[in-house]
C-alpha positions in Angstrom: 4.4 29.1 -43.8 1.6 28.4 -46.2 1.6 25.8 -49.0 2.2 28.8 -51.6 5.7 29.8 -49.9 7.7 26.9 -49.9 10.6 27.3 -50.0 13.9 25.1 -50.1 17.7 26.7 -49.5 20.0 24.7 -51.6 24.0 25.1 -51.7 26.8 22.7 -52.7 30.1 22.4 -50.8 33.0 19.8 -52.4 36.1 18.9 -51.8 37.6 15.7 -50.5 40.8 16.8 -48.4 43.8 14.7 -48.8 46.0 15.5 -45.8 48.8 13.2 -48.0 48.3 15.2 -51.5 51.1 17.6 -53.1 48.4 19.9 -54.0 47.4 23.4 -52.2 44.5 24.6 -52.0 43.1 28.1 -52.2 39.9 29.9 -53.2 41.0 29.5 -57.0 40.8 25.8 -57.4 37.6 26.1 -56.6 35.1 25.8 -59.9 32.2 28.2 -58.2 29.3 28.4 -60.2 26.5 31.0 -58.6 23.1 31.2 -59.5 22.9 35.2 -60.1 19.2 35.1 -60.6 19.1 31.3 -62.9 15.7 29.7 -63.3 17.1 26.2 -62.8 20.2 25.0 -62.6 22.9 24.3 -65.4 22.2 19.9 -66.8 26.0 19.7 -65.4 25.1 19.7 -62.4 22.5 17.2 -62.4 24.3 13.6 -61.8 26.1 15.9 -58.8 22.8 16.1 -57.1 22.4 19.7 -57.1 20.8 20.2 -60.7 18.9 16.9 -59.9 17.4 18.5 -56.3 16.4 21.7 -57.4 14.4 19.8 -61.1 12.5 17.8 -59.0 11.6 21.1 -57.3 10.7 23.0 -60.3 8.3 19.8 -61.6 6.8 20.0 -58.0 5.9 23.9 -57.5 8.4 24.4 -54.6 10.1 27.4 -54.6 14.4 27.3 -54.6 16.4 30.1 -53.0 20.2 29.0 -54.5 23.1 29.1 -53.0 26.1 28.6 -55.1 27.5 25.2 -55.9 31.5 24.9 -54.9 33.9 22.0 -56.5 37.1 21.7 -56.3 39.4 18.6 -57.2 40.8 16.5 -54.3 44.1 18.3 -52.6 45.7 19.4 -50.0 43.7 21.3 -47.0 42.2 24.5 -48.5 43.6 27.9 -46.5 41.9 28.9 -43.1 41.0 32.3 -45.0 39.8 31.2 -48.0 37.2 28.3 -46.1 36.0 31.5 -44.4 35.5 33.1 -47.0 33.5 30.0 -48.5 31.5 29.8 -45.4 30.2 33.0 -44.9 29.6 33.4 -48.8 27.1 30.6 -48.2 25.8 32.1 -45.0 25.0 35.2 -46.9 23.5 33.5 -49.9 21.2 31.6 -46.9 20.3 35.2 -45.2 19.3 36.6 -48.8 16.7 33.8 -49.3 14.8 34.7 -46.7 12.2 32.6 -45.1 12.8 28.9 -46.1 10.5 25.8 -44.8 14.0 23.5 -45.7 17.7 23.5 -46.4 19.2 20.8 -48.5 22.9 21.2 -48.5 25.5 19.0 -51.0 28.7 18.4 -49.1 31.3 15.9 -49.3 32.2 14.8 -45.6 35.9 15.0 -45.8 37.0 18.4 -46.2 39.0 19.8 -44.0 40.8 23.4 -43.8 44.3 24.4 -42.4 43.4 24.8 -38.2 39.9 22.6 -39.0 39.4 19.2 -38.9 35.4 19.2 -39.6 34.7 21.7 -41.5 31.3 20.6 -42.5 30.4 20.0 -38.8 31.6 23.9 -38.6 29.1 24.8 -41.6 26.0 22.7 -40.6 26.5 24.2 -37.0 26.6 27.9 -38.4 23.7 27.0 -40.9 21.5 25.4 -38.3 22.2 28.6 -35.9 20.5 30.9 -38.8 17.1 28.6 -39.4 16.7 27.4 -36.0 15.8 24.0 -34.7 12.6 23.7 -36.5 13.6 23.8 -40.4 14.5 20.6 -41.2 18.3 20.1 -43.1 19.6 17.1 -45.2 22.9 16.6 -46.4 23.7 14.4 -48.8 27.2 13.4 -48.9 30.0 11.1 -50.7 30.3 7.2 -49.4 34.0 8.4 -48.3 32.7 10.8 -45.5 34.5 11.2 -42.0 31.1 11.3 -40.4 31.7 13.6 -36.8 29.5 13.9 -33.9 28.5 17.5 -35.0 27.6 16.6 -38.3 24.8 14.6 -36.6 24.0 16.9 -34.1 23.1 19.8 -36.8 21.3 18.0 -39.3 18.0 16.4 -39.3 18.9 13.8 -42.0 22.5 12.5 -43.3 22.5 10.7 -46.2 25.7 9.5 -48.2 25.5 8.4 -51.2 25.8 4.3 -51.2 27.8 2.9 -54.6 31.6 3.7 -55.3 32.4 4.7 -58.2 29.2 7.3 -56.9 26.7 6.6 -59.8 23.6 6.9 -57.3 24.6 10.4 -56.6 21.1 11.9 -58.6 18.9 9.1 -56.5 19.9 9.9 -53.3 19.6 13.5 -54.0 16.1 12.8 -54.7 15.3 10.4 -51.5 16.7 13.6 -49.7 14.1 16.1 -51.5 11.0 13.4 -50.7 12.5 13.5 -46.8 12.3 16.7 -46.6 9.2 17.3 -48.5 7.4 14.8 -46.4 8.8 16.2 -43.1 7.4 19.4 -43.8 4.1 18.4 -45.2 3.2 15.4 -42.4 5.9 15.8 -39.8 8.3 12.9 -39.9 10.1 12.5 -36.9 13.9 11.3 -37.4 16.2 9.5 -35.0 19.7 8.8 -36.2 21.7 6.4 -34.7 25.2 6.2 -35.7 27.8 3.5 -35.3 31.5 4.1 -36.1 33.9 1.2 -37.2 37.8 1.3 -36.9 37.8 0.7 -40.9 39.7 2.4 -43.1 40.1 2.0 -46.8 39.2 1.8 -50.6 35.7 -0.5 -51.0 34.7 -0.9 -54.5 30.8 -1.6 -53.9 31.3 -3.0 -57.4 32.6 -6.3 -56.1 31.7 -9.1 -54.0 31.3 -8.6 -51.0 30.4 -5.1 -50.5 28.1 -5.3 -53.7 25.5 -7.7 -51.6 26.0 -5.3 -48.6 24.8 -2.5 -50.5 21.9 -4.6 -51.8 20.9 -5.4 -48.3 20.9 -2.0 -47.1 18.5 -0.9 -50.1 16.6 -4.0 -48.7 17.0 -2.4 -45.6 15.6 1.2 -46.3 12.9 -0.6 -48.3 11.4 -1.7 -44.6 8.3 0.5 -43.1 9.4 2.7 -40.7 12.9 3.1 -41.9 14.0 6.5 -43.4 17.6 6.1 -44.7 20.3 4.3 -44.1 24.2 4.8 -45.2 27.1 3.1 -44.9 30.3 6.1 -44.9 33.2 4.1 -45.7 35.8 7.6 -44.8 38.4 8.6 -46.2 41.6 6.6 -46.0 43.6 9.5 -46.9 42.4 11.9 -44.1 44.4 11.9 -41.4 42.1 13.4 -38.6 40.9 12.4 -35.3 37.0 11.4 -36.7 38.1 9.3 -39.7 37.1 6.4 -40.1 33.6 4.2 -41.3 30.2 5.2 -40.1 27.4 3.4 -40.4 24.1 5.5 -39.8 20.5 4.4 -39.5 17.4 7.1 -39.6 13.8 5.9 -38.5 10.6 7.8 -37.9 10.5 8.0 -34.1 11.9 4.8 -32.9 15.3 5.3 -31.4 15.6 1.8 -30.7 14.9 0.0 -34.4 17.6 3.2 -35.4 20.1 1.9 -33.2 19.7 -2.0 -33.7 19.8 -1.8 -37.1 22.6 0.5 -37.1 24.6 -1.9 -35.0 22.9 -4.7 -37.7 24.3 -3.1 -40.5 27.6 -2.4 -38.8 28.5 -5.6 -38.4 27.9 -6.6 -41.7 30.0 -3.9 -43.6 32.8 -5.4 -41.3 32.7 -8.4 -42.8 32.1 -6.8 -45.8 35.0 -4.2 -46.5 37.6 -6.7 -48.0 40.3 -5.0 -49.9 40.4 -5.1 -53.7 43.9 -6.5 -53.4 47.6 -5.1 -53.7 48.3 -3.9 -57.2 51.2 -4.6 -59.1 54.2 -2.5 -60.0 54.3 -0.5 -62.9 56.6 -3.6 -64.9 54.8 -6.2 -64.2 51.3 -4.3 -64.7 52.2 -3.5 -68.4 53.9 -7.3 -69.0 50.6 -8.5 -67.8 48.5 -6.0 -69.7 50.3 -7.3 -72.8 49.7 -10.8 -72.0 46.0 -10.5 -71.4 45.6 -8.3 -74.3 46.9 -11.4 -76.7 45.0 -13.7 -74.8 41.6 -11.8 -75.0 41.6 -10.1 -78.2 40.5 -7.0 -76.4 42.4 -4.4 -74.4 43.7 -4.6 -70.7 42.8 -1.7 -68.9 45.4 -0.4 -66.3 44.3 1.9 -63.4 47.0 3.9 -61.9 45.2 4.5 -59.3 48.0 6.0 -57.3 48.5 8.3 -59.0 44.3 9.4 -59.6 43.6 13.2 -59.8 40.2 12.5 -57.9 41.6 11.4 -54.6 44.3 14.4 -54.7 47.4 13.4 -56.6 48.9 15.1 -58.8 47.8 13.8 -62.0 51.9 13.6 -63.3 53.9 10.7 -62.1 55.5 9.0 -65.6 56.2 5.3 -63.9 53.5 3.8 -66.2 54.6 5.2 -69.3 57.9 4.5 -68.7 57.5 1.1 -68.7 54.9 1.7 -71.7 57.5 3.7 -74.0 60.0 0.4 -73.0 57.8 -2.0 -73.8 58.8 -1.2 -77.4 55.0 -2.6 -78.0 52.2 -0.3 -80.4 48.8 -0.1 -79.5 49.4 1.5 -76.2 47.5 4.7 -74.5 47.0 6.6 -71.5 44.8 9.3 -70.0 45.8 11.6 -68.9 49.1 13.6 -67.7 48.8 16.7 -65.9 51.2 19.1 -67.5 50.2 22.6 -68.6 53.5 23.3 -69.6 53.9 20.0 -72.2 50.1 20.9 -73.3 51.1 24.8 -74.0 54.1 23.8 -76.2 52.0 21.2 -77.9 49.0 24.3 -78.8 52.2 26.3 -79.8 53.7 23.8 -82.4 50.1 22.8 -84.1 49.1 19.3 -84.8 52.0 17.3 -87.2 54.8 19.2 -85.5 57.5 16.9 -83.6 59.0 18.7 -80.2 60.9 17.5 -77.9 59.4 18.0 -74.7 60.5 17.3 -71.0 56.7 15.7 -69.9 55.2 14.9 -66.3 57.0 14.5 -63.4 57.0 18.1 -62.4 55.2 18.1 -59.0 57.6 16.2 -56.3 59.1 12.9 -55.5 55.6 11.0 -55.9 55.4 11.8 -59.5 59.0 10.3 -60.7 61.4 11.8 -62.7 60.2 14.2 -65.5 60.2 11.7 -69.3 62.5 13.8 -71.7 60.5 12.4 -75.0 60.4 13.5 -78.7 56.6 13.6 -79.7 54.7 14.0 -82.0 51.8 16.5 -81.5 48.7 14.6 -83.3 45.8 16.5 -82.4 44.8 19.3 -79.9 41.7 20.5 -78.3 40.4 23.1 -75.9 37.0 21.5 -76.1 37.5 18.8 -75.6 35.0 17.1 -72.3 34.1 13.6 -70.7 30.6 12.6 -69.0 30.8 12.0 -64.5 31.2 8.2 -63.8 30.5 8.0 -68.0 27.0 9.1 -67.0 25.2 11.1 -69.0 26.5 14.0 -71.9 30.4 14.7 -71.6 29.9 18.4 -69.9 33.6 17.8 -67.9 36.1 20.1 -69.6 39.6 18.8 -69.6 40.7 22.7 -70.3 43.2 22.7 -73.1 45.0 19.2 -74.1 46.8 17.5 -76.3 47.4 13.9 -77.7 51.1 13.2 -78.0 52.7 9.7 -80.2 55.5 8.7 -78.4 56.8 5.5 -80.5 53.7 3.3 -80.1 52.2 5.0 -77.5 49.5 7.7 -77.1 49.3 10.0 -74.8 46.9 12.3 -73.6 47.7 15.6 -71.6 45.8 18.4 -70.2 45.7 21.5 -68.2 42.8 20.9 -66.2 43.7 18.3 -62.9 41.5 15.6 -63.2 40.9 11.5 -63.4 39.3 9.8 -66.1 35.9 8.7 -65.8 34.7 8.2 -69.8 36.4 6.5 -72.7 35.4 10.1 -74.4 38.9 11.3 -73.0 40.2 9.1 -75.9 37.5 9.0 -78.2 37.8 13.2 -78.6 41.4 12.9 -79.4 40.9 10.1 -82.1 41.6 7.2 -79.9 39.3 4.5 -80.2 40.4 2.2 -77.1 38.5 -0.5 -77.9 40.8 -1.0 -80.4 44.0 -0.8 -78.5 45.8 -3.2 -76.6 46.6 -1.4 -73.7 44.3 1.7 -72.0 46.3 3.3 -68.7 43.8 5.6 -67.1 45.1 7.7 -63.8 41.8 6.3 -61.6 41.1 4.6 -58.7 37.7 3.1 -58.9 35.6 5.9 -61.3 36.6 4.7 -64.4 35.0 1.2 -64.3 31.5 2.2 -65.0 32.7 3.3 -68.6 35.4 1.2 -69.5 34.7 -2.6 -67.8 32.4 -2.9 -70.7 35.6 -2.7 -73.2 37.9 -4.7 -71.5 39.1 -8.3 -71.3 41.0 -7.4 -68.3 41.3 -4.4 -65.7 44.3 -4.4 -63.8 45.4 -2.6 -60.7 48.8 -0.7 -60.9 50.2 0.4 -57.3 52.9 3.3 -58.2 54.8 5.5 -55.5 51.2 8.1 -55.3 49.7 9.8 -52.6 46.7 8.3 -53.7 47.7 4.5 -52.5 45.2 2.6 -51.4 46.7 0.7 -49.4 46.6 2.6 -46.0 49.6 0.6 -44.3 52.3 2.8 -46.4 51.1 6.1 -45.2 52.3 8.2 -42.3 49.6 8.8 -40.3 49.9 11.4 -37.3 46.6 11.7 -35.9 44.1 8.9 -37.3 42.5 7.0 -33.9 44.4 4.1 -33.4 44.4 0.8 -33.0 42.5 0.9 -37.1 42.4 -2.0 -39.4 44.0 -2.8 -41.5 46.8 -0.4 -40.3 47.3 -2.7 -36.8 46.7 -6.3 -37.4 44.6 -7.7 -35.6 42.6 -5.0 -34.4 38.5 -5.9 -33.7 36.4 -4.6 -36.1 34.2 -3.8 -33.2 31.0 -1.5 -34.0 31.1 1.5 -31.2 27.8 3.3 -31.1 28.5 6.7 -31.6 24.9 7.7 -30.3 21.4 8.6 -31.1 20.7 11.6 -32.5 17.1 13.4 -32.8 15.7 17.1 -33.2 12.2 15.7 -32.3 11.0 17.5 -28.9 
């Protein structure tokens, strides 16, 4: 293929599968934007690695065939059908471009479908069977990728992104565009070696000590000869046969510096992954919140991370503002309530209007008992939108919400499933939470890069969730055992799980 017919095949493929989450799946909770003849790519799409990939294209003269880009909010396993259907939409969109020199492909790592564990093994292999072994493919995935055998097998380079909350998402995607760029222009030669780890759990690279292992392994990738490396930390709520962390190494032709620094790496995110600590219960996180609050001068910042939208909870459960509304205390907010019923009768009534509404706890045991309230409805949107990881302009959409007064305490509900990342969620409602005393936010980790600047104290809430992340209350059927921290005790023992290369 000539320099003037370059051509990259770009598609994006999202959902983190939580085997423990409420929520089913289908092809409608999938936001599916497709090209249909676009220039470039929508700026939403840019911190998701997507936008950012096919830019740096455009500014570089290489010509994009895209496929479409698929989202959906973390949930149960999406239908057998209806992954099919996703599959062989992008199979046809791949078959359309025609002649490509390089496929760069945006998946998450963890999805899985009803009778299919990998399902992005399944896709890569079906991908790599249409271009053949000589058109070189990168995935870029999310840190909390189950990384299989396949996977590896099918794709020339696997990268993940390396910071949770995922703020490096639009860097990666470019060190994956210069891969493959270079590949095809002076024939890099990748070998992958892969190490798994019987890890699993939730490892803010925001605090010490993961944040100096993810400075290492930019040291790391700094190095001459060294491609890429990643660190996948899995997914603690996938209950599948290859979950787990994966560490993976990529170097230009030598299998043995991929493998020893691999196993290098391996044993340093052992010592590394260190959880955050065991939250406290819904009472004694508000008490607390209050206390810090009058101690500071500047609001606490609860995550109920339990119950976070973006690892495939509900969005619903009312034990926080239970113990908010009892409090008796003014001040107090949270962000955001899942409940398209309360959010409907709130558009209904108009702001000013007092209803009494039965709010939250609609979805099953996890989500506590429904909060029969009298509110008042003080302002309502169905614009209103919050910024990724509080990167960039607010292009979310929160679909239609509302912002309820319950006695001193502000709520925010909506009708679009989803955690909160940016303090715009309050801001666009009239909340300035800077100036409360106590923010709730339904989050595990995301939130931090937009509201630690605000707070004199973040605190970690554990409520009954299926988004715990503490893996030793969950029933797991099928994860590999013995797996720390499930079975103390166990050796955190690197296994290679082989070296990979497409280099003849």
């Amino acid at each position: 293929m000539s320099p003037r017919h370059r051509k990259a095949f770009i598609a994006a493929l999202m959902h983190e599968t939580n085997q423990f989450s409420p929520v089913p799946t289908n092809l409608s909770s999938f936001g599916i934007w497709r090209p249909a003849g676009a220039g470039e790519p929508p700026c939403a799409l840019d911190t998701l690695a997507y936008g950012t990939y096919w830019r740096r294209a455009l500014d570089e003269g290489l010509a994009v065939a895209p496929g479409y880009f698929a989202t959906c909010q973390p949930s149960a396993p999406v239908s057998a059908a209806d992954w099919a259907a996703l599959r062989d939409e992008m199979l046809a969109d791949l078959a359309r471009a025609g002649s490509v020199d390089r496929v760069f492909l945006f998946l998450h790592g963890a999805q899985c479908a009803q009778g299919t564990d990998d399902v992005e093994g399944e896709l890569l292999a079906a991908v790599r069977a249409h271009v053949g072994p000589q058109v070189p493919i990168a995935v870029l995935l999310d840190l909390h990728a189950n990384v299989t055998r396949r996977m590896l097998e099918q794709a020339d380079y696997l990268l993940a992104c390396l910071e949770y909350p995922h703020t490096d998402y639009a860097a990666r995607a470019l060190e994956a565009y210069d891969l493959l760029d270079r590949h095809v222009r002076s024939g890099l030669r990748p070998v992958t070696a892969a190490v798994r780890l019987p890890i699993v759990g939730a490892y803010p690279t925001t605090l010490e000590p993961m944040r100096s292992f993810v400075e290492h392994e930019r040291e790391v990738q700094r190095q001459a000869g060294v491609l890429s490396v990643s660190a996948c930390h899995g997914f603690w709520l996938s209950d599948v046969p290859d979950a787990g962390a994966t560490v993976i190494a990529i170097t230009d032709g030598d299998p043995v510096r991929a493998e020893s620094l691999a196993m290098e790496l391996a044993a340093r995110f052992a010592r590394a992954a260190v959880p955050a600590g065991e939250g406290l219960a819904a009472p004694e996180a508000v008490k607390t919140a209050l206390q810090f609050a009058a101690a500071t001068g500047k609001p606490s910042v609860i995550a109920d991370r339990c119950d976070n939208p973006g690892g495939g909870a509900a969005g619903d459960s009312t034990f926080l503002l239970r113990e908010l509304i009892a409090s008796g205390a003014a001040g107090l907010t949270l962000a955001m309530i899942w409940d398209p019923m309360a959010v409907d009768f709130a558009h209904r009534a108009g702001a000013g209007a007092r209803l009494a509404l039965r709010l939250g706890g609609k979805v099953g045991p996890r989500s506590g008992d429904p909060l029969d309230v009298v509110a008042e409805v003080v302002v309502v949107r169905d614009d209103a939108r919050q910024a990724a990881f509080a990167q960039g302009e607010p292009r979310l959409d929160l679909g239609r919400t509302a912002r309820l007064r319950i006695g001193g305490v502000d709520v925010i509900v909506n009708s679009e499933r989803q955690q909160v990342f940016d303090p715009r969620v309050f801001t666009a409602h009239g909340i300035d939470p800077a100036s409360c005393r106590v923010v709730v936010v339904k989050s595990t980790t995301h939130f931090r890069n937009g509201f630690a600047p605000l707070a004199g104290a973040i605190i970690d809430c554990e409520t009954p969730g299926s988004v715990t992340t503490d893996p030793t209350l969950l029933d797991y059927r099928r994860l590999p055992r013995p797996m720390s921290p499930i079975d103390p005790g166990t050796p955190r023992t690197p296994t290679p799980l082989g070296v990979f290369s497409r280099v003849s």
